[in-house]
N, C-alpha and C positions, 0 to 999 in steps of 0.2 A: 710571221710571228703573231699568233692567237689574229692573225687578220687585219692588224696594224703595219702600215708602213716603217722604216725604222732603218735607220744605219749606226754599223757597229767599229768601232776605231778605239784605239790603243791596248793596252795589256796595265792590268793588275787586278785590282780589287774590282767583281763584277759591279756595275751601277748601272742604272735606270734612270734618265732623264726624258723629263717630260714637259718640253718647250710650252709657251704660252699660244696667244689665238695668231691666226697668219696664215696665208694661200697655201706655204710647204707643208704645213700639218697634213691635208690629206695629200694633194698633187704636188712633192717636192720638186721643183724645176733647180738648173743648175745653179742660179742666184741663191735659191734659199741652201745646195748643198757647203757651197763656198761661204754664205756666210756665217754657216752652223760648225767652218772647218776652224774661220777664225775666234768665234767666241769659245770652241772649246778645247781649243790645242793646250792650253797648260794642264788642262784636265786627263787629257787623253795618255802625256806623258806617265801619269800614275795610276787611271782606272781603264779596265776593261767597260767602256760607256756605250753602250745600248740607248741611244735616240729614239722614243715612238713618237711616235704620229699617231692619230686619229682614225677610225676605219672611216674609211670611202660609205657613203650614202645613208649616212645616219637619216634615219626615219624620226619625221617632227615627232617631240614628245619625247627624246632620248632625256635622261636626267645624267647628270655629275655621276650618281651611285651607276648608271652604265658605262661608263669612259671610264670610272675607276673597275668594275665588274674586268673589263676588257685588258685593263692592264693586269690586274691578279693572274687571268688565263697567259699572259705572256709572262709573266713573273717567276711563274711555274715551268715557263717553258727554260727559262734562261737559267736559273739557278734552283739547287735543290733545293736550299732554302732559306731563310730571310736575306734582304738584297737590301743593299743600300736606294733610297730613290732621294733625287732632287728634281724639284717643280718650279717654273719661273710661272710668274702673273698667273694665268687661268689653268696653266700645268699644274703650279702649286695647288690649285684649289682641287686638281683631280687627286694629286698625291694627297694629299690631305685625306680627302675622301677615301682613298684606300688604307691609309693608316687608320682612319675610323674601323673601315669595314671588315681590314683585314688586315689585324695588329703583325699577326703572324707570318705576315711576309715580308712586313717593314724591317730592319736592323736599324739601322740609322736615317733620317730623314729630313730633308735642308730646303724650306721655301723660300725664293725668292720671291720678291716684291708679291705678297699674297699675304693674307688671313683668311678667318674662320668664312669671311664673308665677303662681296663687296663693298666698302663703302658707299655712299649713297651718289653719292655725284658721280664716282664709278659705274653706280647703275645706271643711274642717267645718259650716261657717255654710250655705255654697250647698246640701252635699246634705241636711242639715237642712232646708234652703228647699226644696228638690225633692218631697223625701220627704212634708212636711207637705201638699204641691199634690198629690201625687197621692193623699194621703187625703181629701183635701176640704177640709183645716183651713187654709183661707185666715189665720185671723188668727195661726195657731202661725208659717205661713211668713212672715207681714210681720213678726210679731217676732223670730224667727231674724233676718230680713235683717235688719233695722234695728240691730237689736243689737250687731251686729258693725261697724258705722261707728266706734266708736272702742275704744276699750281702757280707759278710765277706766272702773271697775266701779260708780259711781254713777251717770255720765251711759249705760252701756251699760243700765242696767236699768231707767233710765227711758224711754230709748228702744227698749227693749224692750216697755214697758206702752201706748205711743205706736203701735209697730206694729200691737198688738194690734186699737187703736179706728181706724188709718188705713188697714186692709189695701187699702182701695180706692184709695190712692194708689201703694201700692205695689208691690201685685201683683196691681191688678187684677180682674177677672171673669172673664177668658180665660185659661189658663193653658199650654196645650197647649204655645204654642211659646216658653213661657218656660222650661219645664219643662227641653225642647229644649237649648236656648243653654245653661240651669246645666249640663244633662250633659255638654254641650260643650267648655265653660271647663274642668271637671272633672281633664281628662288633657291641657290646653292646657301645653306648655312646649318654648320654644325659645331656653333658655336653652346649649343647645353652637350652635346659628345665629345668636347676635348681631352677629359679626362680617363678615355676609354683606348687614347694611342699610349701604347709603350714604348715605341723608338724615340732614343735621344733625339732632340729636334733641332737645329738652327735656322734661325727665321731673320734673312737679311732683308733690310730696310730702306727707304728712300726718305728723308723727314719732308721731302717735298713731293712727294706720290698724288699725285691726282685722282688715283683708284682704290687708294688703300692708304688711306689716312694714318699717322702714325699712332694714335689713341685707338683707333683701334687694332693693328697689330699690338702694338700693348696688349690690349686685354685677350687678345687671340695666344699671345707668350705666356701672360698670369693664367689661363685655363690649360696648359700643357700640362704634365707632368715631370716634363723634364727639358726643358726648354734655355734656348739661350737666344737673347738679342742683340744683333751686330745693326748699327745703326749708322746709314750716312747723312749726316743732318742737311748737308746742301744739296742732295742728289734727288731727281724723280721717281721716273719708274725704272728702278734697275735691271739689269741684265746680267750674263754671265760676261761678258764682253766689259760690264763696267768696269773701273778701279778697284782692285783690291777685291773683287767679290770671288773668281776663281781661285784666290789664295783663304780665303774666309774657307768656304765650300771645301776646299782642302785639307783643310789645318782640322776639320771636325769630321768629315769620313775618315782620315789616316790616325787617330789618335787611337793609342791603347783603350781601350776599354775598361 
């Protein structure tokens, strides 16, 4: 599929999902397929969901506008024409990126836990995460990442000690083109372009996001054009897997038009 990895499950309404950063992006092993089966089984029941992945060996210097470039060429492949897409955490910021670049493929468009940009502490977190992969220190970069999923300084330090012992869940063995993608996200921001996407947009929320502050997803919603915000005040970095977000994501791809 345009040279992206990708699995395809259930029947309806064609969609395009496009997971956040993690080892199964490029090399999906059977942990990351099972756990891609549970967070989107309510999904699958009503959309024909096309999963990509990342292509294998991304060359330093790839930008956002290439990971989104890369999705259009498969976007093309999967439907004639405009497709529903939803993005979680650094998928959103790709989806995003192709609703900028390329209105006319989007229909309907759902980021999770994402905006126009990272938050700053978010930033912080990923070239921490970067920096710690290119020394070798797998378990320093799975608890940077992890750590920054919420903002409560009790539940961040324990998932910070969590990363330490799950680094294989969460970054993996491979690291090269995850590396990649963080430097990517990095200088990602198209926040003066908001006004340039035409798909309905739903932009779900954590008010306790560590990555993506809820001020400014705010002002990432006020620069849509057509924009809606579902907001979980107590929750961090959300997933599809969280409470009520696979019925959220739902309720706004199946609606009349």
């Amino acid at each position: 599929m345009a040279g992206l990895p990708f699995v395809r499950r259930g029947s309806g309404v064609p969609t395009i999902l496009l997971p956040g950063v993690g080892p199964g992006r490029h090399h999906p092993s059977t942990w990351d397929r099972t756990l891609l089966r549970l967070e989107t089984a309510p999904l699958v029941r009503r959309l024909d969901l096309w999963t990509l992945g990342r292509r294998r060996g991304l060359p330093e210097g790839t930008t956002m506008e290439d990971l989104a470039d890369d999705v259009a060429r498969a976007a093309a492949e999967i439907a004639d024409g405009p497709i529903d897409v939803v993005g979680t955490s650094t998928g959103g910021s790709i989806a995003l990126r192709l609703a900028v670049d390329h209105p006319e493929l989007v229909r309907r468009l759902v980021l999770v836990s994402s905006a126009h940009r990272l938050g700053e502490a978010g930033r912080e977190a990923q070239q921490r995460t970067a920096e710690r992969l290119r020394a070798g220190d797998a378990r320093g970069a799975s608890a940077a990442m992890l750590g920054q999923t919420t903002t409560g300084v009790p539940s961040s330090n324990a998932l910070r000690r969590l990363g330490r012992v799950a680094h294989h869940f969460v970054v993996g063995d491979r690291h090269d083109d995850l590396v990649v993608t963080l430097d990517a996200e990095d200088s990602f921001d198209v926040g003066d372009r908001l006004g340039e996407v035409t798909a309905p947009t739903l932009v779900v929320a954590g008010g306790a996001d560590g990555f993506y502050p809820l001020d400014l997803v705010a002002r990432t919603v006020a620069g849509l054009p057509d924009a809606t915000l579902a907001v979980h005040p107590r929750s961090g970095h959300l997933g599809l897997g969280s409470r009520g977000v696979s019925r959220e994501v739902l309720a706004h791809l199946t609606r009349a038009s």
